[in-house]
KOLKOLTI-374147 format. One record per residue (C-alpha): x, y, z. Coordinates in steps of 0.001 Angstrom, whole numbers, padded with zeros to 6 digits, always signed. Layout:
XYZ ...
END
This chain:
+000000+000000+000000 +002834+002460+001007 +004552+002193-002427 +001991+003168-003986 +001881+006716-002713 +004332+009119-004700 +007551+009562-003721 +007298+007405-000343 +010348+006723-000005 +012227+009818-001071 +010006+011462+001384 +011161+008907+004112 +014452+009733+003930 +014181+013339+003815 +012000+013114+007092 +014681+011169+008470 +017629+013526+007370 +015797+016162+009063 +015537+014221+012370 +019113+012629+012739 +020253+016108+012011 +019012+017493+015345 +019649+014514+017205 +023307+014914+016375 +023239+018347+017931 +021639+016547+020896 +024458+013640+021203 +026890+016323+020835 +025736+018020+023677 +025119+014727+025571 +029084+013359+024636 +029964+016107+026912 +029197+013942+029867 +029431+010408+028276 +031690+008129+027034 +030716+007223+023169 +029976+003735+024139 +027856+004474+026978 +026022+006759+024902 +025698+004044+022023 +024184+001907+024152 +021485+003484+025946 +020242+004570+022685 +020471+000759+021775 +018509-000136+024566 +016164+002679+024715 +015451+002127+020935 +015096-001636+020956 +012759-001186+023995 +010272+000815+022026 +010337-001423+019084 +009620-004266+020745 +005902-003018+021375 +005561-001131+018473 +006051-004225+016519 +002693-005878+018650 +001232-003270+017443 +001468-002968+013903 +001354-007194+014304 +004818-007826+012821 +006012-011180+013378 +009294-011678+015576 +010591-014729+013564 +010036-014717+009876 +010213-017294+007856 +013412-016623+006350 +016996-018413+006095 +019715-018673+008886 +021859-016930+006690 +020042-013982+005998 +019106-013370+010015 +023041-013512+010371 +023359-010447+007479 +020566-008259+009469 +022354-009272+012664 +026086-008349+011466 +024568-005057+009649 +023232-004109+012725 +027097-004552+014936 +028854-002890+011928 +026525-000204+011716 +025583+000318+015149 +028534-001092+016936 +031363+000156+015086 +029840+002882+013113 +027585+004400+015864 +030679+004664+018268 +032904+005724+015738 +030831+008742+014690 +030376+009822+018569 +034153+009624+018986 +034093+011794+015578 +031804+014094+017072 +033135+015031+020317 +036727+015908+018883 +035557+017942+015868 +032152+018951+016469 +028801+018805+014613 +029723+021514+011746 +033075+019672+010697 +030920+016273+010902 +028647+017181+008701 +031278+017810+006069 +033129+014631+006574 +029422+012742+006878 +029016+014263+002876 +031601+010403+002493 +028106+008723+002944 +027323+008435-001068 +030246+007209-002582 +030915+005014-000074 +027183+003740-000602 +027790+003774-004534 +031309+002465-004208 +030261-000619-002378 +027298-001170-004433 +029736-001492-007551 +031481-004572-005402 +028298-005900-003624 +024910-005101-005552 +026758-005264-009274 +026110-001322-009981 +028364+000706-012124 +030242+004080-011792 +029339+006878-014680 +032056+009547-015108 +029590+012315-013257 +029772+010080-010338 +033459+009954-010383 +033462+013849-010457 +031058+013916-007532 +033165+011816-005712 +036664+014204-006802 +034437+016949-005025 +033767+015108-001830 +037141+014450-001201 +038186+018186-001391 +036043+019173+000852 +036758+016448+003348 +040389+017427+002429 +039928+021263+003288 +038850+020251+007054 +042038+019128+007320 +043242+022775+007532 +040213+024268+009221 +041750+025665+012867 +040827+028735+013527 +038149+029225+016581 +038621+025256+016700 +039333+024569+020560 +041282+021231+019919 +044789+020623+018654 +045763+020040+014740 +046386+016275+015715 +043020+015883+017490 +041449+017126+014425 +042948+014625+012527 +041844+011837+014641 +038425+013190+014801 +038082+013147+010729 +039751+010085+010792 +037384+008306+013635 +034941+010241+011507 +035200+008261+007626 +035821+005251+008882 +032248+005738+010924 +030360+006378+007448 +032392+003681+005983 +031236+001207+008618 +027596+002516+008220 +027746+002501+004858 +028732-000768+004655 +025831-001755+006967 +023236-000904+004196 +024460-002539+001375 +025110-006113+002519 +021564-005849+003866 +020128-004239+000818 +019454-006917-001635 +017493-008488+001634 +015181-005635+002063 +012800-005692-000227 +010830-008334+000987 +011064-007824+004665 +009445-005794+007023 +010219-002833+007841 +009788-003064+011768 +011256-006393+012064 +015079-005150+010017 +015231-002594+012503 +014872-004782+015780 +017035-007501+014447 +019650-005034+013768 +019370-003461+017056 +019337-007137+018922 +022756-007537+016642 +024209-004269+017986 +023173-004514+021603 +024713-008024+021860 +027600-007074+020270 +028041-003733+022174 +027450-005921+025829 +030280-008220+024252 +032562-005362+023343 +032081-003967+027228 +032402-007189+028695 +035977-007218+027494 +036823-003606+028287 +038440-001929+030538 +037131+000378+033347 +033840-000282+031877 +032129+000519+035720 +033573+004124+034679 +032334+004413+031555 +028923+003688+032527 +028785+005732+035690 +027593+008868+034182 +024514+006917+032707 +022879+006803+035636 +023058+010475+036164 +020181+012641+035819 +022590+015735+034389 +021880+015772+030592 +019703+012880+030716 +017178+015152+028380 +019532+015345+025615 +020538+011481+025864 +017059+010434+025701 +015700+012964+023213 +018515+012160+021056 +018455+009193+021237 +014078+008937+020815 +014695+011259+017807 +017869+009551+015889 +017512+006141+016610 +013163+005842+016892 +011900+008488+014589 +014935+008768+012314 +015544+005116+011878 +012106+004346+011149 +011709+006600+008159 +015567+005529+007032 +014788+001951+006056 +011734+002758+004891 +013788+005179+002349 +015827+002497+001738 +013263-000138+001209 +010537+002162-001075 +013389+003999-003281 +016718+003809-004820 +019643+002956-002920 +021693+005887-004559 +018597+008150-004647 +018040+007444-000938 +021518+008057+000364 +021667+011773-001744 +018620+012364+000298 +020121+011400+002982 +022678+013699+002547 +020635+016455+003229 +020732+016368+006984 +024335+017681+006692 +022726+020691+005733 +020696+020716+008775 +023842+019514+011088 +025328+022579+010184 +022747+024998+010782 +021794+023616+013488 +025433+023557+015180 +025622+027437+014463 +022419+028088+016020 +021735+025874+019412 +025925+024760+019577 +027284+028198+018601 +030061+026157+016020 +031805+028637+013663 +029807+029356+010344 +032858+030399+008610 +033074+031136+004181 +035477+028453+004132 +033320+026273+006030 +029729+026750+003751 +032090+026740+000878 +033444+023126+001813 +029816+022361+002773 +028039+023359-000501 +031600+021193-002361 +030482+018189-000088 +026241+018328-000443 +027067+018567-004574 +029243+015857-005147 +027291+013573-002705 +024326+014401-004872 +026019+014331-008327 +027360+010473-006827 +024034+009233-005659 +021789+010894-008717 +025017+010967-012017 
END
């Protein structure tokens, strides 16, 4: 019924773009008081907690009828994603910031259209190579971007760094789960892939280090409203609407969509975060938001 209304799914993932864009602004603030994994995984839990439910609901079943193999791909999208990606990108965030992010986030597309070539058989027209020649300068011209940035040159680096290998992990998550998509349900490929996460992320802390100190500040009412909003907002609402982009249009049409909530990052960073909205910055931007689009559309 849903794919029959025009546009669903391009509309899907702009509604998402627009709500993982202020939830970033709201894990920023929140990764001033928590550790990235701590953070990850309340918004694991949290998120998996209202699923369960809304699944009843909308009567999805719990245990389709599908092969052992393809739970294990929804499963290990969900811990690449999630697990590494997830943390990665908080990491990313609290050493560069939201504004920077959202330029370095712009790596979304070709990574999308890159690893579609290798997984899904898709092939690479000369526009998209120039798209992708424009995304890297712009990622490239963060590298230089200093002034009124409170962190040193080499913590910059790490945070880009931390920062592409994030969207290449999340990337990554959506095509090896793509050609599975179409004839699942929505509801259900999100819950699997947060069960995947969670248990991964519970592994991951079971083997770390001061892990009672990392999770201290989780039980801490100070910024619990920007944990939990953020987290309702980027990993309920957003998510939602992001498979079902993924599921009702175009894998490359979806992820140029997508790449509209850098946009909204960096507004939204000079407005409630009070990040620099420098020339060079809108000018790397604007480099970024084109050749994502001229990848996902060319």
């Amino acid at each position: 019924m849903m794919d029959s209304i025009p546009y669903f799914g391009e509309i899907s993932a702009f509604i998402s773009a627009v709500f993982w864009a202020f939830a970033v602004i709201l894990f920023k603030k929140s990764g001033e008081r928590l550790h990235p994994i701590a953070l990850n995984l309340f918004k694991i839990s949290l998120s998996l907690f209202l699923f369960i439910p809304t699944m009843l609901i909308f009567n999805v079943a719990f245990f389709p009828s599908i092969s052992w193999n393809e739970y294990f791909i929804f499963i290990l999208s969900g811990v690449v994603g999630m697990v590494i990606g997830d943390t990665l990108f908080f990491k990313s965030l609290n050493c560069i910031g939201a504004g920077l992010s959202a330029i370095v986030d712009c790596l979304y597309s070709p990574f999308i259209i890159i690893m579609s070539m290798i997984w899904l058989a898709e092939s690479l027209t000369v526009l998209q190579i120039i798209g992708v020649a424009l995304i890297v300068c712009a990622v490239l011209s963060t590298l230089n971007i200093k002034k009124r940035i409170p962190v040193s040159h080499r913590e910059l680096l790490r945070g880009i760094f931390w920062g592409i290998l994030a969207i290449f992990a999340m990337s990554l998550s959506v095509v090896i789960m793509k050609p599975f998509l179409d004839r699942m349900a929505v509801l259900w490929v999100i819950m699997i892939r947060f069960v995947g996460a969670l248990v991964g992320l519970l592994i991951l802390l079971a083997f770390m280090p001061g892990r009672k100190q990392i999770l201290a500040p989780l039980f801490s009412f100070r910024g619990f409203a920007y944990t939990f909003t953020g987290s309702f907002l980027g990993q309920y609402i957003a998510v939602i609407f992001w498979v079902i982009g993924f599921k009702f249009a175009q894998a490359s049409e979806a992820s140029a969509i997508n790449q509209t909530s850098n946009i909204f990052v960096f507004i939204f960073a000079a407005l409630f975060l009070k990040e620099p909205f420098t020339i060079r910055r809108v000018i790397a931007l604007i480099l970024g938001i084109s050749g994502a689009f001229i990848v996902a559309l060319g």
